[in-house]
C-alpha positions as CSV (number, residue, x, y, z in Angstrom):
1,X,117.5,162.2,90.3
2,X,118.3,160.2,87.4
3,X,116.2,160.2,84.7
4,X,115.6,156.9,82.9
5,X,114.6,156.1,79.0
6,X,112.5,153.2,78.5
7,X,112.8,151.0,75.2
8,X,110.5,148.4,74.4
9,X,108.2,146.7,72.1
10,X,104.6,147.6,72.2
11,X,103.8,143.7,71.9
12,X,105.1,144.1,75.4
13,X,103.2,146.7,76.5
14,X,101.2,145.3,79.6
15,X,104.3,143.6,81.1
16,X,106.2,146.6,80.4
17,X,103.4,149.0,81.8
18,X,103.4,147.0,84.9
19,X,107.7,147.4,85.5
20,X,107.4,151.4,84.1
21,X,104.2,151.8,87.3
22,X,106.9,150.1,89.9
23,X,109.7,151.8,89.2
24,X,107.7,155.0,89.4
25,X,106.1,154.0,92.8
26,X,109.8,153.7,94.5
27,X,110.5,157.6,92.6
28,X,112.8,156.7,89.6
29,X,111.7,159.1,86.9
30,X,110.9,156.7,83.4
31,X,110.0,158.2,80.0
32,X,108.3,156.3,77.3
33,X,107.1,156.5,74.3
34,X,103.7,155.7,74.6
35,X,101.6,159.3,74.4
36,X,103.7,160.1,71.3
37,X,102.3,159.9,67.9
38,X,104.0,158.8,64.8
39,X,106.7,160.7,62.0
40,X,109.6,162.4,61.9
41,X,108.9,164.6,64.8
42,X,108.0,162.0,67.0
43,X,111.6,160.1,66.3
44,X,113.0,163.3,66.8
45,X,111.9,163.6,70.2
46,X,112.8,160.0,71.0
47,X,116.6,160.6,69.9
48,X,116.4,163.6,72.4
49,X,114.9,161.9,75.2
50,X,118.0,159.6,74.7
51,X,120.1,162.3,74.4
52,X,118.9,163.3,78.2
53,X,118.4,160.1,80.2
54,X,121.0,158.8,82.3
55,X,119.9,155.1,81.9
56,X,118.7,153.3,79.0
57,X,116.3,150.6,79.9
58,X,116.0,148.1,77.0
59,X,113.1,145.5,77.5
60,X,114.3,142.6,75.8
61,X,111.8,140.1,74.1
62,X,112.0,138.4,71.0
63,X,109.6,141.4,69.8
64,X,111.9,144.3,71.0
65,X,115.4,142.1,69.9
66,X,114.0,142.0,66.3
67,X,112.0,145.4,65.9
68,X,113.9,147.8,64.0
69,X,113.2,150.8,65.9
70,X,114.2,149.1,69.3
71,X,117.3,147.9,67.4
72,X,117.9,151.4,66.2
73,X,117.7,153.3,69.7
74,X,120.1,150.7,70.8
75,X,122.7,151.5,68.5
76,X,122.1,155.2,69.4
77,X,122.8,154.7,72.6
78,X,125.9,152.6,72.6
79,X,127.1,155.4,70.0
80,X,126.4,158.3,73.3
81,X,128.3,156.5,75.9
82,X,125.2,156.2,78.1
83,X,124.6,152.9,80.6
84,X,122.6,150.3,79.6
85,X,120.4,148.1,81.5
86,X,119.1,145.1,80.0
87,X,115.3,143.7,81.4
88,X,114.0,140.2,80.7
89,X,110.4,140.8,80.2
90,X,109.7,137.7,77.6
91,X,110.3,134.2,77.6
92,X,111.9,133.3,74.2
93,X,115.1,135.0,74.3
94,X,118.1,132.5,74.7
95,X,120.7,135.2,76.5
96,X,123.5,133.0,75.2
97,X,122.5,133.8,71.7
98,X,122.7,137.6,72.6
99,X,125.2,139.4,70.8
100,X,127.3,142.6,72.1
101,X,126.4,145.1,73.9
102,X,123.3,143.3,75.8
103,X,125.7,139.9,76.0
104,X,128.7,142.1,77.9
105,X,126.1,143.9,80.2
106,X,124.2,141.8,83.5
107,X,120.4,141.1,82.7
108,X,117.7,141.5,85.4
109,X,114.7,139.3,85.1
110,X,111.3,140.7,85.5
111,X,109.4,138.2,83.5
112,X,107.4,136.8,86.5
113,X,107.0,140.9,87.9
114,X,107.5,139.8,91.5
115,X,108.7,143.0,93.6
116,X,111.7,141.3,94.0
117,X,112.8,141.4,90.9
118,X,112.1,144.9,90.5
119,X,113.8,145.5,93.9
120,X,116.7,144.5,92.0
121,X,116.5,146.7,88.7
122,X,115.9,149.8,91.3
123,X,118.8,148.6,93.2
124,X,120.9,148.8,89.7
125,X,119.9,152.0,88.7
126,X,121.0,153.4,91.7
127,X,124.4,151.6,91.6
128,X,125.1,152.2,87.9
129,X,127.6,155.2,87.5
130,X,126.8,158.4,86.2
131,X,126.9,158.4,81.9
132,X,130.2,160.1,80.7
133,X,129.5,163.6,79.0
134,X,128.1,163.5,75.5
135,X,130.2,163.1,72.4
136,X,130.9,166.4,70.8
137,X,130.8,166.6,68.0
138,X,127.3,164.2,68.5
139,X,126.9,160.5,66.4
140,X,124.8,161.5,63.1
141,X,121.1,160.9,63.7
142,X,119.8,157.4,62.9
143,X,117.2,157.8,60.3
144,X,113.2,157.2,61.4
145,X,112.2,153.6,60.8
146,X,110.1,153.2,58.4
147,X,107.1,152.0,60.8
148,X,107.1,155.6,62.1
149,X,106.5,156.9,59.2
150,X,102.5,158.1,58.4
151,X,102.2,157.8,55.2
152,X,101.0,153.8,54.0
153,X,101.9,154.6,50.1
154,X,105.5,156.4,50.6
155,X,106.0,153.3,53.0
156,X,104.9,151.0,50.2
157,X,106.8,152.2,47.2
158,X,110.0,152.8,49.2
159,X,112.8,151.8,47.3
160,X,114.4,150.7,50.9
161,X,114.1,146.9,51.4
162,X,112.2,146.6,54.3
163,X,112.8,144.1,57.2
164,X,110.6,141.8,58.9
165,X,109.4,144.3,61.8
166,X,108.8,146.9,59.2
167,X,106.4,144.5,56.8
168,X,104.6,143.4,60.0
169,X,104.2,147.1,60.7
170,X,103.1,147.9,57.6
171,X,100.0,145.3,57.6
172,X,99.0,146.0,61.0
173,X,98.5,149.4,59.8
174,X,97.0,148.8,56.6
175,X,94.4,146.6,58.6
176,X,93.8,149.4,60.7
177,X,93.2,152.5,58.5
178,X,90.1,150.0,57.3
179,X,89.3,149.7,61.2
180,X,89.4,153.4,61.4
181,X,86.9,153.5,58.1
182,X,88.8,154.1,55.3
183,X,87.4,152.8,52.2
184,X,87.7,149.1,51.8
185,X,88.4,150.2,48.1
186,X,91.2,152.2,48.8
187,X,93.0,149.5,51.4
188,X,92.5,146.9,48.6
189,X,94.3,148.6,46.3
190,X,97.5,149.6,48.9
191,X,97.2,145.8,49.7
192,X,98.0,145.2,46.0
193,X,100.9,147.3,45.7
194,X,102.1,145.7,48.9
195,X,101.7,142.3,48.1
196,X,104.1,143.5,44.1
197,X,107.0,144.1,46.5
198,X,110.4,141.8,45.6
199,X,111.3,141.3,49.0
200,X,108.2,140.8,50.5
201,X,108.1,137.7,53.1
202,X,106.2,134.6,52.5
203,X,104.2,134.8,56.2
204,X,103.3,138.4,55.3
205,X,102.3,137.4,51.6
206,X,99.4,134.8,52.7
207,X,98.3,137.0,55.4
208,X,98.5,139.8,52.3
209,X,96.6,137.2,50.3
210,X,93.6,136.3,52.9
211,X,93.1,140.0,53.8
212,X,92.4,140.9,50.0
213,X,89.9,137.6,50.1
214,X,88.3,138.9,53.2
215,X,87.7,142.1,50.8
216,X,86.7,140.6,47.6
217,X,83.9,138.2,49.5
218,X,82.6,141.5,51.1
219,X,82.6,144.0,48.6
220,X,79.9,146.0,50.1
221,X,80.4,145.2,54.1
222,X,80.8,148.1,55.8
223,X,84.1,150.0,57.1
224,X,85.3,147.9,61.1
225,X,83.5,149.9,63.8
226,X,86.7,152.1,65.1
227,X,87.6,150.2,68.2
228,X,88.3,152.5,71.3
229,X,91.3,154.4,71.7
230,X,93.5,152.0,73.7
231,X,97.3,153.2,75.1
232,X,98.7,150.6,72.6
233,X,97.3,152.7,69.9
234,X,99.7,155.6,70.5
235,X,102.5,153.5,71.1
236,X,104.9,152.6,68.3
237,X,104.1,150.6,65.5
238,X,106.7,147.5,66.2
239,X,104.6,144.7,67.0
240,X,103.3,141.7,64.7
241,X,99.6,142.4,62.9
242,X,96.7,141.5,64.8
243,X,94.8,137.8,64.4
244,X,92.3,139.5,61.8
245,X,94.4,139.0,59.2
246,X,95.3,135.3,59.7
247,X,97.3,132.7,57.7
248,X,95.7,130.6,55.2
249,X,97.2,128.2,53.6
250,X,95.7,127.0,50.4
251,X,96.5,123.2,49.1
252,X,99.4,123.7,46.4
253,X,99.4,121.4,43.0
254,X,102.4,119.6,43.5
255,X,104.1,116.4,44.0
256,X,104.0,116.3,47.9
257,X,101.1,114.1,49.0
258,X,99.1,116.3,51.3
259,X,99.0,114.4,54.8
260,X,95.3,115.1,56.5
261,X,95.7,117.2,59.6
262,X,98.9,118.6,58.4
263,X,99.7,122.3,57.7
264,X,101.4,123.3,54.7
265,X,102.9,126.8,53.1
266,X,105.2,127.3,50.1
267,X,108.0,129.7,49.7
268,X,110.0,130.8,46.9
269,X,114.1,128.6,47.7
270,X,116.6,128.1,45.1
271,X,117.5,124.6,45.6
272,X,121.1,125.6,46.4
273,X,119.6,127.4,49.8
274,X,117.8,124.5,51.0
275,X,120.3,123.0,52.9
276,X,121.5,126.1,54.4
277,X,118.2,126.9,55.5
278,X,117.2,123.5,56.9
279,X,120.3,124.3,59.2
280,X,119.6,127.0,60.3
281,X,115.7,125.4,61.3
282,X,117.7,122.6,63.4
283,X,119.9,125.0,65.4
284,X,116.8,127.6,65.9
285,X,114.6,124.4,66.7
286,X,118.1,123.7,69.7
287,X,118.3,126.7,70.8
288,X,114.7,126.7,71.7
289,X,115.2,123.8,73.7
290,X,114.3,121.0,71.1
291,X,115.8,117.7,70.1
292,X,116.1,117.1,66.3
293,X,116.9,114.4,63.9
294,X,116.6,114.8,59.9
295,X,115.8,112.0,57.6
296,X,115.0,111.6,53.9
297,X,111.8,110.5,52.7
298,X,110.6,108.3,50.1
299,X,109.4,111.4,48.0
300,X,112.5,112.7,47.6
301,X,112.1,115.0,50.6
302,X,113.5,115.7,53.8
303,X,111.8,115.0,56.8
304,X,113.3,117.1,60.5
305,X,111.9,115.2,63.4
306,X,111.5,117.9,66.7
307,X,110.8,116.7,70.0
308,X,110.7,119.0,73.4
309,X,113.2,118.6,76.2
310,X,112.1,118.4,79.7
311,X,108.1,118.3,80.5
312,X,107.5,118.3,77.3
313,X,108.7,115.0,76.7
314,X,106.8,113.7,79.7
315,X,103.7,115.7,78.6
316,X,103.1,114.3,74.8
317,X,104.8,111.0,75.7
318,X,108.1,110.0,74.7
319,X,106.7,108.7,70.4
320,X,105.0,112.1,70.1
321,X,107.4,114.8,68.1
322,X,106.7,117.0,65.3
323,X,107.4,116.2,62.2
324,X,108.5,119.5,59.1
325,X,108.6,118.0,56.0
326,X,110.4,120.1,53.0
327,X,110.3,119.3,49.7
328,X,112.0,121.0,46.6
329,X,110.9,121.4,43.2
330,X,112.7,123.4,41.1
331,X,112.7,127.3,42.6
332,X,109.7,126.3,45.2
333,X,110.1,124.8,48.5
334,X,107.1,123.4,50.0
335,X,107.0,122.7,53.9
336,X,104.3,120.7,55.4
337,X,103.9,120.5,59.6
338,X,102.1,117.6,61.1
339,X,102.4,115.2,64.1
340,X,104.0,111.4,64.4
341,X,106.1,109.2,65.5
342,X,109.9,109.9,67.3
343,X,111.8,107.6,65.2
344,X,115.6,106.9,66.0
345,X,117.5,107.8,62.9
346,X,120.1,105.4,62.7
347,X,117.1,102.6,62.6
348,X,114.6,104.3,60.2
349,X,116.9,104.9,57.4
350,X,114.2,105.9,54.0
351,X,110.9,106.4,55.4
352,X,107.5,107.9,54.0
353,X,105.5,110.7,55.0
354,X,102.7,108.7,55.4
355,X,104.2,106.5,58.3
356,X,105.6,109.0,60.1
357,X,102.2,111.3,59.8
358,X,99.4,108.5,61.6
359,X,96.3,110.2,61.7
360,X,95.8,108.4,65.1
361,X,98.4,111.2,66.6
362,X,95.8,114.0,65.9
363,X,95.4,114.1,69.7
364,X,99.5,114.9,70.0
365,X,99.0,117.4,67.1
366,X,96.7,119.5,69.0
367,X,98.9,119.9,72.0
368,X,101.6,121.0,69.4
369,X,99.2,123.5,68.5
370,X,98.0,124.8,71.3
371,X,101.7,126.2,71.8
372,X,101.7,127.4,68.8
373,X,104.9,125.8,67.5
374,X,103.7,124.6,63.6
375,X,103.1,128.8,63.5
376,X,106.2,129.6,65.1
377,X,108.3,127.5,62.3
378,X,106.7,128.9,59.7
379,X,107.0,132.5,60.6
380,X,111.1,131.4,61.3
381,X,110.9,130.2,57.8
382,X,108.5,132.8,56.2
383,X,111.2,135.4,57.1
384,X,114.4,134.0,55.5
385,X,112.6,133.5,52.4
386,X,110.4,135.2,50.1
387,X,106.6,134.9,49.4
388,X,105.8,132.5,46.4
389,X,102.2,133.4,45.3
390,X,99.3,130.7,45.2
């Protein structure tokens, strides 16, 4: 019988959960990670399940394509020889975007979890030939991420930069060693030290900052009641920190007039990056399935104009888009999200943010909101630059 590795992201847990349950109910043997704790020895034991499977499963999401550990058992795996089998359990993930090996290999679908679709993973397994003999000698070991590592100060101080996944990490733990009771005190001051870091990211920073206010307007509030043990919390520590720590924007002192209803973060830019980075914005924004147009503004700004394709369009009505404003002075860039009017570009030539940001399109806003995308931007944003401090 062929035994089968899972990878995933523990964002995707339930969905994953769900595929891991099927599979077992027709008899393919799965192993996961999710009774393991964290460290070195529980990496260990993941690089020898590898070692032993006949077929890796990857679980592709946004979560899993970006999490360092994921990333890392991927590369392991193509280094072995074994098979690969790529599974859609996510929306977000634009397979023509994919880059080698998931982009050379078929991908089954199981975002909707109809039987169907896992009828069709089963009938893969079965079909994909036997993995070729392990290298000898074997690929050096891939070193642990650093959000399996246990302890939150060698974590901080490392002299590694850390990636997106791993700062994510890093908070959601931080959050919940106070959850657990550990002395609000003692979680301030790692929060601190977190927050000194050079290449710490701006979304992380203000959910850094907000935390730390949470603990200086309680000072005395007792330790979170430990929530109860839940699988997720002996899975691995690769998914994004939970909404307790939320971000909070404060109003900056600047030169950008601050457009009611509007959302607004700043980020540290060099002016030379700014239009690389408004690029890369549009093409994201595209590949999402997004229509965009940029314009300059009468503040010296540039204003990117996004409007959804398909029922979106029919949904929010044909002058509803949403409007990212950035604005440059000196090393900071400041980027403000609010709702107006589709304008075509070739007619609106220099316009102003107050035009194009009509209170009377709060209803439109909240629609925006409600799928999250002002959020999504930022966070797209937040982890190409660096956090500025309020």
């Amino acid at each position: 019988m062929k035994q089968v590795f899972v990878s995933y992201s523990r964002h995707n847990l339930d969905a994953v959960t769900r595929l891991i349950r099927d599979l077992n109910a027709v008899g393919v043997n799965t192993w996961h990670d999710q009774t393991l704790t964290g460290g070195q020895r529980w990496w260990d034991n993941i690089l020898a399940n590898i070692r032993d499977c006949d077929i890796f499963v990857f679980a592709l999401s946004p979560e899993s394509w970006e999490s360092a550990a994921c990333r890392s058992e991927l590369d392991y795996v193509c280094k072995l020889g074994k098979q690969i089998l790529p599974v859609l359990v996510s929306d977000g993930i634009n397979i023509n975007l994919l880059s080698p090996p998931l982009s050379e290999i078929q991908i089954t679908d199981c975002r909707s979890g109809e039987k169907d679709s896992v009828l069709a993973l089963v009938k893969s397994i079965y079909s994909t030939p036997a993995s070729p003999p392990l290298p000898d000698p074997l690929p050096p070991l891939p070193p642990v991420p650093l959000s399996y590592l246990s302890n939150l100060n060698d974590r901080i101080e490392t002299t590694e930069t850390m990636d997106p996944e791993d700062q994510k990490t890093l908070l959601f733990d931080l959050e919940e060693e106070l959850r657990k009771g550990r002395s609000p005190k003692e979680v301030r001051a790692l929060l601190l030290r977190f927050r000194g870091r050079d290449d710490l990211l701006a979304r992380i920073g203000t959910k850094i900052d907000a935390a730390l206010k949470s603990l200086d307007d309680n000072p005395t509030a007792q330790p979170l009641k430990p929530a109860a043990p839940t699988p997720a919390q002996h899975s691995r520590q690769d998914s994004a920190p939970v909404a307790k720590i939320p971000p909070v924007v404060q109003p900056q002192v600047d030169d950008v007039p601050i457009v009611p209803g509007s959302k607004r973060f700043r980020y540290t830019c060099p002016s030379g990056d700014n239009p690389r980075l408004v690029s890369d914005v549009e093409r994201w924004l595209q590949s999402q399935g997004f229509d965009t147009q940029q314009m300059q503004t009468d503040n010296q700004g540039l204003l990117l104009q996004i409007k959804k394709r398909g029922k979106w369009r029919d949904y929010l009505g044909m002058a509803t888009s949403l409007n990212i404003g950035f604005h440059q002075s000196g090393d900071a860039l400041t980027v403000q999200i609010g709702a107006g009017n589709w304008v075509d570009k070739a007619a609106a030539g220099s316009v102003g943010m107050f035009v194009l940001w009509p209170l009377a399109i709060s209803a439109g806003y909240g629609i925006w909101e409600q799928q999250k995308m002002p959020e999504k931007v930022f966070d797209f944003i937040g982890s190409r630059l660096t956090y500025k401090s309020q």
